[in-house]
C-alpha positions in Angstrom: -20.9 20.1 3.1 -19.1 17.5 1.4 -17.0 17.7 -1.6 -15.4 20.7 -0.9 -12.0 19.4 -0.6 -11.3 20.1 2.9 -9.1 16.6 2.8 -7.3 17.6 -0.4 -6.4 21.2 0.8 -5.2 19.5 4.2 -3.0 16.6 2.1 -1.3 19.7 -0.2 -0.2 21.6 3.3 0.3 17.8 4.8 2.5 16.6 2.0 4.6 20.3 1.4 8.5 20.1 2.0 8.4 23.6 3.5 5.4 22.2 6.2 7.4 18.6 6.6 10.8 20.9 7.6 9.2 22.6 10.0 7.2 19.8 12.3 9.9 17.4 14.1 6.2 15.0 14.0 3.9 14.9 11.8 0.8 11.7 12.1 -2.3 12.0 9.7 -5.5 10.4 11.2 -8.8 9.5 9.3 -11.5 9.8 12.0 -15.1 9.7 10.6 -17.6 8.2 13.0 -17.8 6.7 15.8 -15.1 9.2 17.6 -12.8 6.5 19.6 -10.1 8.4 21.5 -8.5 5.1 22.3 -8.2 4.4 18.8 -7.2 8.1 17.6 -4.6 8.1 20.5 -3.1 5.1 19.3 -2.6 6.0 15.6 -1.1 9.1 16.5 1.2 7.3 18.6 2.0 4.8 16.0 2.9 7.5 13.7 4.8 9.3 15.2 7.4 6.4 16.9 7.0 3.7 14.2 6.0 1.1 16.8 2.3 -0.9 17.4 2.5 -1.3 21.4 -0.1 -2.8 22.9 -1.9 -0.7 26.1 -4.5 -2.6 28.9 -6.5 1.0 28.8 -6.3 4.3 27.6 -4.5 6.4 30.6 -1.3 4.6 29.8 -1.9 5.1 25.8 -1.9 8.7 26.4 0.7 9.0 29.1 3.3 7.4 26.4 1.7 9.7 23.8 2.5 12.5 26.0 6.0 11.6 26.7 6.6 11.1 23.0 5.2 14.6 21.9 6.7 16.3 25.0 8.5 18.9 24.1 8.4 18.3 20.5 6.6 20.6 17.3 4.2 18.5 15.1 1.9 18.6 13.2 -1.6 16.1 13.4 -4.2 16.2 11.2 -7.8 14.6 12.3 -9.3 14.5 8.9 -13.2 13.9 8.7 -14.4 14.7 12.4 -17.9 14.1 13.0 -18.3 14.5 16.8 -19.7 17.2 18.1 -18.6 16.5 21.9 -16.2 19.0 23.5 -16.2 16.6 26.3 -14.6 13.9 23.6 -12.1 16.5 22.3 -10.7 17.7 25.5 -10.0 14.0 26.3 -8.2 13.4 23.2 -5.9 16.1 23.5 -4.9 16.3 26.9 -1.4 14.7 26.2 -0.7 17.3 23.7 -0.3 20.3 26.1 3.6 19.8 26.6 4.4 20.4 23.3 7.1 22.5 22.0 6.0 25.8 20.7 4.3 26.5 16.9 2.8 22.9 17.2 -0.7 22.4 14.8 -3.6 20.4 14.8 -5.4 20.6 11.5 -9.1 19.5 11.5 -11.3 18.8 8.8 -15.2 18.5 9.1 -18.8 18.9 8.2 -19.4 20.0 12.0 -19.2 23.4 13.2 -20.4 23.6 16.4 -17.2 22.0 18.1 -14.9 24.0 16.5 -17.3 27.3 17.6 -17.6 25.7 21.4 -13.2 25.3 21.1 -13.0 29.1 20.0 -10.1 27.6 17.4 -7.9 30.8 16.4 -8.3 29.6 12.8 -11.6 28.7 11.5 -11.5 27.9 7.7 -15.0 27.8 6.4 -14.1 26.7 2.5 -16.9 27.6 0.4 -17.9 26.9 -3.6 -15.4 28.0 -6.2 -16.1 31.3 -7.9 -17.6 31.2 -11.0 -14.0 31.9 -12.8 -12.4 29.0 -10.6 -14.6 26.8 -11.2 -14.5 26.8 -15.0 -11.5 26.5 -15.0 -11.2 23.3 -12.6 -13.9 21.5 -14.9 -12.0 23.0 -18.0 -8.7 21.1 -16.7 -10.4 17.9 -16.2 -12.9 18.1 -19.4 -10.1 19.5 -22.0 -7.1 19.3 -20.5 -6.7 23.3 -20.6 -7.4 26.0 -17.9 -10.5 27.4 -20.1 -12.6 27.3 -22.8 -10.5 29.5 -25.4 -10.0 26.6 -27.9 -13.4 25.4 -28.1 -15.5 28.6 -27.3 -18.8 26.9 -28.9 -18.7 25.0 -25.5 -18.1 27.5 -22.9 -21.9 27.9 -22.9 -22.6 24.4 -21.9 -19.2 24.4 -19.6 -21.2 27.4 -17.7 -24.5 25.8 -17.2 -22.6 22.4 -15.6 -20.8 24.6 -13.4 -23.8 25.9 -12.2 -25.5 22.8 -11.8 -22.9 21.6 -9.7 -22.8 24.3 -7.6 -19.4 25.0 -8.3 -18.3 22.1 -6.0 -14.8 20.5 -6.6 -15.7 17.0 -6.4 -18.9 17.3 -8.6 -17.0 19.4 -11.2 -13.9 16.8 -10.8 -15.9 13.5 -11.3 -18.1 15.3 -14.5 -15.1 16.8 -16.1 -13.5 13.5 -16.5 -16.7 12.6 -17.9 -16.7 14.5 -20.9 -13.1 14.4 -21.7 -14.3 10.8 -22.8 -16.4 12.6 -25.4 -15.8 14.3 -28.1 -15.2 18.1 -28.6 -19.2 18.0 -30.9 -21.9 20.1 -29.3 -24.2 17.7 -29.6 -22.6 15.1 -26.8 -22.2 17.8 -24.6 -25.8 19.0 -25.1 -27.3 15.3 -24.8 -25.5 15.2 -21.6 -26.7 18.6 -19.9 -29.9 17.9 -20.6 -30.5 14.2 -19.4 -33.6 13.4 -17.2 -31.0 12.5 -14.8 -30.5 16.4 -13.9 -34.2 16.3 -12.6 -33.8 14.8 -9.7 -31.7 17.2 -8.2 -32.8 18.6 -4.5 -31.0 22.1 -2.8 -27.0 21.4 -1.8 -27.4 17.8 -3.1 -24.6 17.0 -5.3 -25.3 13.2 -6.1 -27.1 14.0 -9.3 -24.0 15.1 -11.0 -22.3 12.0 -9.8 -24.9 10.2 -10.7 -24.9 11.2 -14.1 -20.9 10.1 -14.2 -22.0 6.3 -13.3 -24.9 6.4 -15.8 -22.6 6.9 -18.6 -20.7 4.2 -17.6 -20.3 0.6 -19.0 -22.8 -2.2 -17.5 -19.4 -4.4 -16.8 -18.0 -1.2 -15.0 -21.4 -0.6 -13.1 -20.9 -3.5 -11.8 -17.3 -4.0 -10.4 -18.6 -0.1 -8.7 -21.8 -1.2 -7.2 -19.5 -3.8 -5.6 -17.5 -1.7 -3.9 -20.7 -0.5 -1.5 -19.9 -3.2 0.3 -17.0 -0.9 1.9 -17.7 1.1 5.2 -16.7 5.2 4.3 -13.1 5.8 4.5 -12.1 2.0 4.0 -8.3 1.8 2.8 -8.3 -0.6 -0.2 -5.4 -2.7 -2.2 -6.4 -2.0 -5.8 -4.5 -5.8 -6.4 -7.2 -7.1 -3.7 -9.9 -5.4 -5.2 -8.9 -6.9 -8.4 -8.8 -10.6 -6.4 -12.6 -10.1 -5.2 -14.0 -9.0 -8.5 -12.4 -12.0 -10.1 -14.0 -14.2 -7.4 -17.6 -13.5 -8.5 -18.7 -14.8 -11.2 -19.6 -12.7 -14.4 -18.1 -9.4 -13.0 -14.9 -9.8 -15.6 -16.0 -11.8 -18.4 -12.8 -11.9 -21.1 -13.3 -10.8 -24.5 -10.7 -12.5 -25.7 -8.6 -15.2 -24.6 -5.5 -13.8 -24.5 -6.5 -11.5 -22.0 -6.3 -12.1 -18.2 -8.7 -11.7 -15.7 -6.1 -9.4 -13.8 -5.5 -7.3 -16.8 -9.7 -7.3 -17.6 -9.7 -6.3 -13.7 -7.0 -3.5 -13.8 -8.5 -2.0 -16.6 -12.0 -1.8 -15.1 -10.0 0.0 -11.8 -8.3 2.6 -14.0 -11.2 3.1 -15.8 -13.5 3.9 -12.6 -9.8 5.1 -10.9 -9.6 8.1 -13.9 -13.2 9.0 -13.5 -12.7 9.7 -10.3 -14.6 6.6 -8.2 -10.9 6.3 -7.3 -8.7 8.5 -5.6 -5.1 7.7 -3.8 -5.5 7.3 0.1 -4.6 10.8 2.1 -1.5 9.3 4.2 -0.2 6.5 1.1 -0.3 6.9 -2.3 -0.1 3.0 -2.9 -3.6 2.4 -1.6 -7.0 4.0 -2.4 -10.4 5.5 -1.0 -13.8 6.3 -2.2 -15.4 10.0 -1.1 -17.8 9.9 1.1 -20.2 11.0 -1.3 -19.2 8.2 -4.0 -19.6 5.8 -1.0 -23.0 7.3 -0.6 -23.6 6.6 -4.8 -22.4 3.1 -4.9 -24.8 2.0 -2.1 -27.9 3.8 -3.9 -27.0 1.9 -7.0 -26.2 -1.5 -5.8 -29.7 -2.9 -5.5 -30.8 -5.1 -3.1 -28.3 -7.7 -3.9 -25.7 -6.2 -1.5 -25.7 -5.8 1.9 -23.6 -4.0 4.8 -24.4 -6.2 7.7 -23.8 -2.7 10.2 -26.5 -1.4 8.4 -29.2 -4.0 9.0 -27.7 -3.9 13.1 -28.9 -0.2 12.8 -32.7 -1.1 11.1 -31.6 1.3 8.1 -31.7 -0.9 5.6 -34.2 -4.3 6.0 -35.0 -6.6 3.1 -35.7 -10.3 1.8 -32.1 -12.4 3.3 -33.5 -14.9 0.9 -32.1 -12.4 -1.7 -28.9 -11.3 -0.8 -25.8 -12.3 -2.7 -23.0 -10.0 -1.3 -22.4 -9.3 2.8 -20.1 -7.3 4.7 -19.5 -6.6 8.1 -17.2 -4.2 10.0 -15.1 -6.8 12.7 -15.6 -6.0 16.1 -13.9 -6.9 19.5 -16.7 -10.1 20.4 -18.6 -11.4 17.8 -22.0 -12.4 19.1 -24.2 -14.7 17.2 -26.9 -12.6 17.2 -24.9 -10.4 14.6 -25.6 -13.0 11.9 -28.8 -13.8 12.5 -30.2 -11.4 9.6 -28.7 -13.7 7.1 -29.4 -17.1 8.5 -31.6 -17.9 5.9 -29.1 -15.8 3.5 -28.4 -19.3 1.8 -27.2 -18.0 -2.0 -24.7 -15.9 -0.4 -21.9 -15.8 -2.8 -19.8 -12.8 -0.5 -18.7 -13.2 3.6 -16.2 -10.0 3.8 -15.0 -9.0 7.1 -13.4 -5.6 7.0 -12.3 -2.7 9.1 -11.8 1.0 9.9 -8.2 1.7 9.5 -8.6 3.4 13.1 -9.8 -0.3 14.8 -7.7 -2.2 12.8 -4.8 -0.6 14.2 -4.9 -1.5 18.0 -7.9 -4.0 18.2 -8.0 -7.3 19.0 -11.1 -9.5 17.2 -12.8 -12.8 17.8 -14.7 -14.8 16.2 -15.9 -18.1 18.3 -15.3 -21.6 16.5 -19.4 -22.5 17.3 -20.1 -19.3 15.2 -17.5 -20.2 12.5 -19.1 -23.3 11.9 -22.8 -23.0 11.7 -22.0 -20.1 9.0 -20.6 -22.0 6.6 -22.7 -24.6 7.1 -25.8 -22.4 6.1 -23.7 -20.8 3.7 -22.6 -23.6 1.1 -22.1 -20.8 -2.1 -19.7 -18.6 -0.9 -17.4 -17.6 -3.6 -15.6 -14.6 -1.1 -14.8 -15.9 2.2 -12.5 -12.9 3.9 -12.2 -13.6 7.9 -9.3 -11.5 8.0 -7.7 -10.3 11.4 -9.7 -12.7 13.5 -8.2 -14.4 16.7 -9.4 -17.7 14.8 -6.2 -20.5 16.2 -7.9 -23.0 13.3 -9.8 -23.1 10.4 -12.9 -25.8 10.4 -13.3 -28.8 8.3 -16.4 -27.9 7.0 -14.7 -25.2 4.8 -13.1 -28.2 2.2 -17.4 -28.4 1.7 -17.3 -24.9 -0.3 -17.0 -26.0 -3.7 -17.7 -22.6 -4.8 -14.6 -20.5 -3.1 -12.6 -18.5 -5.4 -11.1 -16.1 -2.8 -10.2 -17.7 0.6 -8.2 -14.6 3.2 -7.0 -15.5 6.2 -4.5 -12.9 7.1 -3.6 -12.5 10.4 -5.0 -15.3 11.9 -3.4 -17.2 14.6 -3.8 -20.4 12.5 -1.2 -22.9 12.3 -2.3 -25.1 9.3 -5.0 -25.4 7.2 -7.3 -29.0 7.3 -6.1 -30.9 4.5 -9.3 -30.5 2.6 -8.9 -27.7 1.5 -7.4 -29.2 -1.3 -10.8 -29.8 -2.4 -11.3 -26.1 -3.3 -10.7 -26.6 -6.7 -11.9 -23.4 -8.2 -10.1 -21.4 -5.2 -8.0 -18.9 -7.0 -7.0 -16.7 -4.4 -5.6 -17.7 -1.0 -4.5 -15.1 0.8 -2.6 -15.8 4.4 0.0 -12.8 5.0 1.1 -12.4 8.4 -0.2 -15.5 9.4 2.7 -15.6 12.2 2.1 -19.0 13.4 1.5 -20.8 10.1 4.0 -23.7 10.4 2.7 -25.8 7.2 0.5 -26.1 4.0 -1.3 -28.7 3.3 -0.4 -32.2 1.5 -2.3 -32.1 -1.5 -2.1 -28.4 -1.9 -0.9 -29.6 -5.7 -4.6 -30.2 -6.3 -5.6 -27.1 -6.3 -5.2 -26.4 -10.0 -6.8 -23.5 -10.7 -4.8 -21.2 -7.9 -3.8 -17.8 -9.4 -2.4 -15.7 -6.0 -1.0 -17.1 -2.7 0.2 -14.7 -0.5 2.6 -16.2 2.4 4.4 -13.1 3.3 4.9 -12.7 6.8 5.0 -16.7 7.7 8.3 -17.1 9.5 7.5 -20.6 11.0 7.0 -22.0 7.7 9.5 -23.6 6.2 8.7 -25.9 3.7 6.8 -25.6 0.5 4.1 -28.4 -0.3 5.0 -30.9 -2.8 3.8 -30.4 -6.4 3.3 -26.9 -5.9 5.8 -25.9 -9.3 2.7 -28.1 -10.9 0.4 -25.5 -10.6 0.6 -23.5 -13.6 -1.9 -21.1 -12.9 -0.1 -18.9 -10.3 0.0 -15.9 -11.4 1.8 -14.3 -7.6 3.8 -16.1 -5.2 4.7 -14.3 -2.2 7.4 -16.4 -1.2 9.7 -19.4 -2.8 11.4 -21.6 0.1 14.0 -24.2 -1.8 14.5 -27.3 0.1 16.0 -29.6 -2.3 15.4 -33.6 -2.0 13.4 -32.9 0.7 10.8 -30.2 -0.9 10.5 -27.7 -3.9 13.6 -27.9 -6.2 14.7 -24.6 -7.7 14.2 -26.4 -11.1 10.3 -26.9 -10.8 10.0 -23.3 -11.1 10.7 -23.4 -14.8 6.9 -24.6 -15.4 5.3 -21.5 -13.5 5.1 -19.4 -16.6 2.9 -17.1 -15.7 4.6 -15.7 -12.5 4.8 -12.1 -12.3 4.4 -9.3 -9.3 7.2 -9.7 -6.6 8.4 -13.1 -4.8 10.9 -13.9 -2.4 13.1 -16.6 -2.8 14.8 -18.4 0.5 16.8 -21.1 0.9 19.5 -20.6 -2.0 22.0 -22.3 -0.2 20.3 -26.3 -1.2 20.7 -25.7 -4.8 24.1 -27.6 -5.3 23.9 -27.3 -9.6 23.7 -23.5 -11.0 22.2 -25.3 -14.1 19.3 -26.4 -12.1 18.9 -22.6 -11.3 19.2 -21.6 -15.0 16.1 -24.2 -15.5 14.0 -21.4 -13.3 14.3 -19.6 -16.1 13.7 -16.5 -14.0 14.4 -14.1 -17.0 11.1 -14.5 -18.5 9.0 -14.1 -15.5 7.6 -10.7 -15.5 8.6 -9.9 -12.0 8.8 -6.4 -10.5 10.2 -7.5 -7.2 12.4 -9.9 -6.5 14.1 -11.2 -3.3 17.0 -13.9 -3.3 18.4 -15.6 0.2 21.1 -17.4 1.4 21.5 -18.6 4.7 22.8 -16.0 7.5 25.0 -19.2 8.5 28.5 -19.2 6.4 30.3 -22.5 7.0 32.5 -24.7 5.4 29.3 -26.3 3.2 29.0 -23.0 1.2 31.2 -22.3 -1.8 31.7 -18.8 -3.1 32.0 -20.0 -6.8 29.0 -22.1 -6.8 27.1 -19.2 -6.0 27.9 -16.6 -7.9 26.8 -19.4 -10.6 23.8 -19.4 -9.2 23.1 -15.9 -8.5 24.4 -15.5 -12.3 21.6 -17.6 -13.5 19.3 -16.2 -11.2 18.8 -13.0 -13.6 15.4 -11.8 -13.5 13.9 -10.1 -17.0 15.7 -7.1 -17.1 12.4 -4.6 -18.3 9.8 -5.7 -15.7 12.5 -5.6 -12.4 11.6 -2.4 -10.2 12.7 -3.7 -6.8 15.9 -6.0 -6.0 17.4 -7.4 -2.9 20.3 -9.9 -2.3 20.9 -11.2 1.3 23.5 -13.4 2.6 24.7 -14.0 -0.7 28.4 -16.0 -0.2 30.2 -15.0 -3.3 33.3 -12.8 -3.1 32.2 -10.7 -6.0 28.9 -10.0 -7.5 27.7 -11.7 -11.6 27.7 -8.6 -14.0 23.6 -8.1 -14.1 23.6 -6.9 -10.8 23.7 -3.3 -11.8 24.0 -3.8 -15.5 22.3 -0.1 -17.2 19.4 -2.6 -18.6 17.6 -2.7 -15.5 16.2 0.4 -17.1 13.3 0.4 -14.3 14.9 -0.7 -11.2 13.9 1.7 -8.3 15.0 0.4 -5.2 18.2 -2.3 -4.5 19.1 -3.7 -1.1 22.6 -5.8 -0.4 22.6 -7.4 3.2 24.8 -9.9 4.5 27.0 -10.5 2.1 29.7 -11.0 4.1 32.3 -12.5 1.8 31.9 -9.8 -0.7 35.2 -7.5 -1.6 33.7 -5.3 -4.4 30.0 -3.6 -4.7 28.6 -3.9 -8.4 28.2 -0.5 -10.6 25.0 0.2 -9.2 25.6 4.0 -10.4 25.0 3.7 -13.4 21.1 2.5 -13.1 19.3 5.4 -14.3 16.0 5.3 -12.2 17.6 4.1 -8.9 16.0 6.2 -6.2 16.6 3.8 -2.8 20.0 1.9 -2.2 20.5 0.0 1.0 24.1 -1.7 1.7 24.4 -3.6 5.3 26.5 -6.1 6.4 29.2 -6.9 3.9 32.0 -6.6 5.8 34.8 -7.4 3.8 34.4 -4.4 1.4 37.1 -1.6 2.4 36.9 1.2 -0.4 34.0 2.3 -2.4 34.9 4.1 -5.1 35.1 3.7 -9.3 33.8 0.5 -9.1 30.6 1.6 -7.4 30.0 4.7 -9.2 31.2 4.0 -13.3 32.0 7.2 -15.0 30.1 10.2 -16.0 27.4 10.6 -14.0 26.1 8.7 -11.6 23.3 7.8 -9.3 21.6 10.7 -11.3 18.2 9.7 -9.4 19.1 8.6 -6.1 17.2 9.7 -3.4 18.0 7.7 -0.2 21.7 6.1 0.3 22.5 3.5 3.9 25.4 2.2 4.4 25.1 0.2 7.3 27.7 -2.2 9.7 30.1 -1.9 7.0 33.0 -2.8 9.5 36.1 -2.5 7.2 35.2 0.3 4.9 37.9 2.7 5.2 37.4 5.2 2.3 34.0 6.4 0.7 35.7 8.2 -2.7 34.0 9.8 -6.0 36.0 10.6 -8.2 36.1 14.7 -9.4 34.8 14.4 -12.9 32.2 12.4 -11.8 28.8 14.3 -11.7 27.2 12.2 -8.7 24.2 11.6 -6.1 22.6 15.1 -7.4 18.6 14.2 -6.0 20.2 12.7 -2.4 17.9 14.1 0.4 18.7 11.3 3.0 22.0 10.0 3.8 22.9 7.4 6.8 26.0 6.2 7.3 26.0 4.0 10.6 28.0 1.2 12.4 31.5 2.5 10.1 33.6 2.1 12.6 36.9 2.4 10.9 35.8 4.8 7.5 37.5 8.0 8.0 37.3 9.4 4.2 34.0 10.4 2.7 33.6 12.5 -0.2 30.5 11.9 -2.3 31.1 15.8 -3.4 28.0 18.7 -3.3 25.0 17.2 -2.1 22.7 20.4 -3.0 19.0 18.5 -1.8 20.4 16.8 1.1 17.9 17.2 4.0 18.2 14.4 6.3 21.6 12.9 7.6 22.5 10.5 10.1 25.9 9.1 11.3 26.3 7.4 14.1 28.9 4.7 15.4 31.5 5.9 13.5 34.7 8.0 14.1 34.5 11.5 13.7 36.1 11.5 10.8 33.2 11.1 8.9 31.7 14.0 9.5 34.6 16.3 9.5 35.3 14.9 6.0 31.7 16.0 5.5 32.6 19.9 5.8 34.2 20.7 2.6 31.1 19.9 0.7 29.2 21.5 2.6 28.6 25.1 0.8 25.7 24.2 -0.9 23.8 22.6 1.7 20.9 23.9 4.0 21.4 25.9 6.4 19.5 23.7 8.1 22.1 20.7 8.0 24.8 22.7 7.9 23.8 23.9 11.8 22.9 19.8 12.9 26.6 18.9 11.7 28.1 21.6 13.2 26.1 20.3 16.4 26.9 16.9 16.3 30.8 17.7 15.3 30.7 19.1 19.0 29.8 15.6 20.8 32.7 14.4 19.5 36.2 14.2 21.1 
């Protein structure tokens, strides 16, 4: 039965520092249906060695799988199982036999005939909540207490929407955010528990009380939901690219004011729908997000005929008018066969083409879509608004696309395109174009200034492109830019960025080196951009043409706005010290800093002193040979550090905190590597220190380690002592 929360009890044992200690390997897989070994195998393998290789069949996939596990305790989850095929199971596990001892495999599913015909030792069958439990779930979610004491007039109507939920998690979850939008009056509650909607309910079904939830909903939030049953079950969604489609189609966030953004209207239709539970976070990331299965199921019975999953007209489930539809989305497969589109041939006012993708295929597939096909689509299709061919083997992009008046949202991400045809500057209402990891991508079109009304271009991942089009600081509606290449006389200027007001999220700038004048820098005016990442480069080439003052004046004018900055990084910066914002206490928010390359660079900036700084990553700046008061202020320091790298640092000598200094008290991983000639390290106790790595570096290191080791892990304590023995 759904909605028990098999999937959440697996992601509390998944995600528990006791559980993660124990398993050298650890991969989380989301199944669902069809079974596909090859594709299973190769997630597991990917998640266990960091690494996307590419295998010709599946015997080699699983002879590297079994090579990587061999020997080895983890732990693999295969969450939402559907098949019921022993044969398919044995053939999925047989490289896991040569593990190490006390190695799991934790499987969730509906199914329990395979689990039965595998005699597992441990069979959980979860059931419905007791009566108690479940109160007091639906309590925490409708009053924000465990139970009814405080408003005891309401326990009565608390027990009767247990019971019609059948005490089910997900029911009572989705509900109980539901009424904590109401009031604490009896007569809400009592309007609620009796609507018609109750009626309808059949034996085990549980879409009546999620039904109810949507009812209650806005019209404009109805909306933005039914949208989303354009989504295969267990799809992995960016809530910043769901934001993108809604804004595409047209009367799905209509602003009440004009002051008001359709990225903030759209974000606060997603935490709307996101804390009633439409939402939840992903299993294996927290930055992305899921529907339930049975949500999935409520979105399509709600989205009318309007909408349309391609798969499901492949599979006769679902036939209706094409004249009609408006929204279309297919799962990608390997060979795209005409025949697949037929069913909306005549589908000429659609507004929506979205390719998307299991996580599972999108993680080893290859995917092509023929140029003949390509063409006679948009052809027939002239009022596409959403146009996503995403992941497609598609080497260029056809003219007929600069015909789509209409487009809004244009993704091409990883494509093998090299450019795009130049009229595509005649999308003037496209607002989002989206090209990330578009590896061959060399150049952007001409009159790319045309397109006035762009909010979002995302060019991350583009390494052969080099040059930004002409005119582009012109276009004041960009909202995101991915990435900023400065080429001086011969492209963008670091001065024309001073008219992209609205320019917020995270960017990358490349190319600091050209800018010869720090005032043309200052004319950025980067401290009133809202960004909350932010990326500055220098060429990895140091000759005579650089000069160390000239850009420390630049970096010095190159502050970003102190409250919005979460993530910073600096690489092949030339200075020989560092401007005082880098690290100054009113980067209040800043999470995660990385300096790489700085190879001129004596000193490190007091980067202890930021009080939220969880991730700090030093590499490469070689000319730095203590790090000590300068690093770490006084009083306390790095008081929320969580991971510290100090990387090819190839004079640093001494690593010294001073004793009144209360430092690095949250530090669970420590790596210290390529320190060839450091031979004094005392950061002092380390008491959540769980991971450490030092390599390339003299012994000293880690025999300078010992004396703070007393209040370590045993754990930790042993490793050392093991490595200390390799040593000479």
């Amino acid at each position: 039965m759904g909605g028990l929360g098999k999937t959440t009890l697996a992601k509390l044992l998944y995600d528990d520092e006791k559980v993660k200690k124990h398993f050298e390997l650890m991969a989380w897989v989301c199944v669902s249906d069809p079974f596909d070994i090859f594709s299973i195998s190769k997630v597991i393998l990917q998640s266990v060695n960091g690494e996307n290789e590419e295998f010709a069949d599946l015997n080699l996939l699983q002879v590297a799988l079994r090579n990587q596990l061999k020997e080895k305790r983890f732990l693999i989850v295969l969450d939402d199982v559907w098949s019921e095929s022993y044969e398919e199971w044995e053939s999925l596990v047989s490289p896991f036999h040569d593990c190490a001892p006390r190695s799991k495999i934790i499987m969730t599913t509906r199914k329990r005939k395979l689990l039965e015909d595998l005699r597992c030792g441990d069979l959980s069958s979860l059931q419905t909540f007791s009566d108690d439990d479940a109160m007091s779930l639906f309590a925490q979610h409708a009053l924000g207490v465990n139970n009814f004491d405080s408003h005891p007039i309401l326990r009565p109507y608390g027990e009767d929407i247990v019971k019609k939920c059948d005490n089910l998690p997900l029911a009572l979850r989705v509900l109980g955010r539901l009424f904590s939008t109401k009031t604490k009056e009896e007569d809400e509650w009592k309007e609620l528990l009796n609507s018609n909607i109750w009626e309808s309910r059949k034996e085990g079904e549980i879409i009546p009380a999620l039904r109810l939830s949507y009812h209650d909903l806005k019209a404009c939030w109805k909306q933005v939901f039914a949208y989303c049953s354009l989504f295969p079950k267990d799809y992995v969604f960016d809530k910043d690219d769901l934001i993108k489609l809604w804004m595409a189609e047209e009367g799905f966030l209509n602003q009440s004011s004009s002051n008001e953004s359709m990225e903030s209207l759209g974000l606060e239709y997603f935490e709307e729908l996101f804390s009633r539970s439409f939402f939840q976070y992903a299993p294996n990331d927290s930055s992305l997000f899921v529907m339930h299965d049975l949500l999935n199921d409520l979105a399509i019975s709600v989205a009318g005929e309007f909408f349309l999953r391609l798969d499901d007209v492949m599979k006769d489930t679902r036939k209706k008018d094409p004249e009609r539809y408006r929204h279309m989305s297919f799962v990608r497969k390997e060979y795209e066969a005409n025949s697949k589109f037929k069913p909306i041939e005549s589908a000429t006012s659609l507004r929506t083409f979205l390719a998307v993708s299991v996580e599972l295929e999108d993680s080893w597939g290859e995917f092509y879509l023929s140029s003949k096909i390509l063409v006679d689509l948009l052809q027939k299709l002239p009022l596409l608004r959403v146009l996503c061919l995403s992941g497609y083997f598609i080497s260029e992009v056809p003219e007929t696309i600069g015909s789509l008046k209409h487009l809004r949202y244009l993704n091409l991400s990883r494509t093998l395109i090299t450019c795009l045809p130049e009229n595509v500057g005649n999308l003037y209402n496209l607002q989002s174009l989206i090209l990330y990891r578009c590896n061959s991508l060399s150049m952007l079109p001409i009159n790319f200034s045309k397109l006035k009304n762009l909010r979002h271009l995302d060019i991350r991942g583009t390494p052969l492109l080099s040059k930004m089009p002409l005119g582009i600081g012109k276009l004041k509606s960009l909202q995101t830019l991915s990435k900023i290449i400065i080429r001086g006389d011969n492209g963008l200027a670091i001065a024309e960025l001073k008219d992209l007001t609205n320019l917020h999220g995270k960017t990358h700038i490349k190319g600091l080196e050209k800018v010869e004048i720090a005032s043309h820098a200052s004319e950025a005016n980067l401290s009133q951009k809202r960004l909350s990442g932010l990326e500055l480069e220098w060429s990895g080439v140091f000759n005579d043409s650089r000069k160390k003052s000239l850009e420390k004046e630049v970096l010095d004018a190159l502050k970003p706005h102190s409250e919005s900055l979460i993530k910073l990084g600096i690489v092949s910066y030339g200075g020989i010290e560092f401007p005082d914002w880098v690290g100054d206490i009113s980067y209040l928010n800043l999470i995660s800093v990385s300096l790489r390359g700085c190879k001129h660079c004596t000193s490190l900036p007091p980067l202890g002193q930021l009080p939220s700084l969880k991730e700090l990553y030093i590499e490469d700046i070689n000319e730095v040979k203590a790090m000590g008061s300068e690093l770490i202020g006084t009083g306390r320091a790095f008081t929320s550090l969580e991971v510290l790298e100090l990387r090819n640092m190839k004079r640093l000598e001494v690593w010294s905190t001073p004793i009144e200094v209360v430092s690095f008290p949250c530090l669970k991983k420590l790596v210290i590597r390529g320190c060839p000639n450091l031979v004094q390290v005392s950061p002092g106790a380390l008491p959540l220190l769980n991971i450490l790595q030092v390599s390339e570096c003299d012994s000293a290191v880690l025999r300078s380690l010992v004396p703070g080791l007393v209040m370590w892990r045993g754990e930790v304590l042993l490793s050392i002592l093991e490595e200390l023995k390799s040593y000479p």
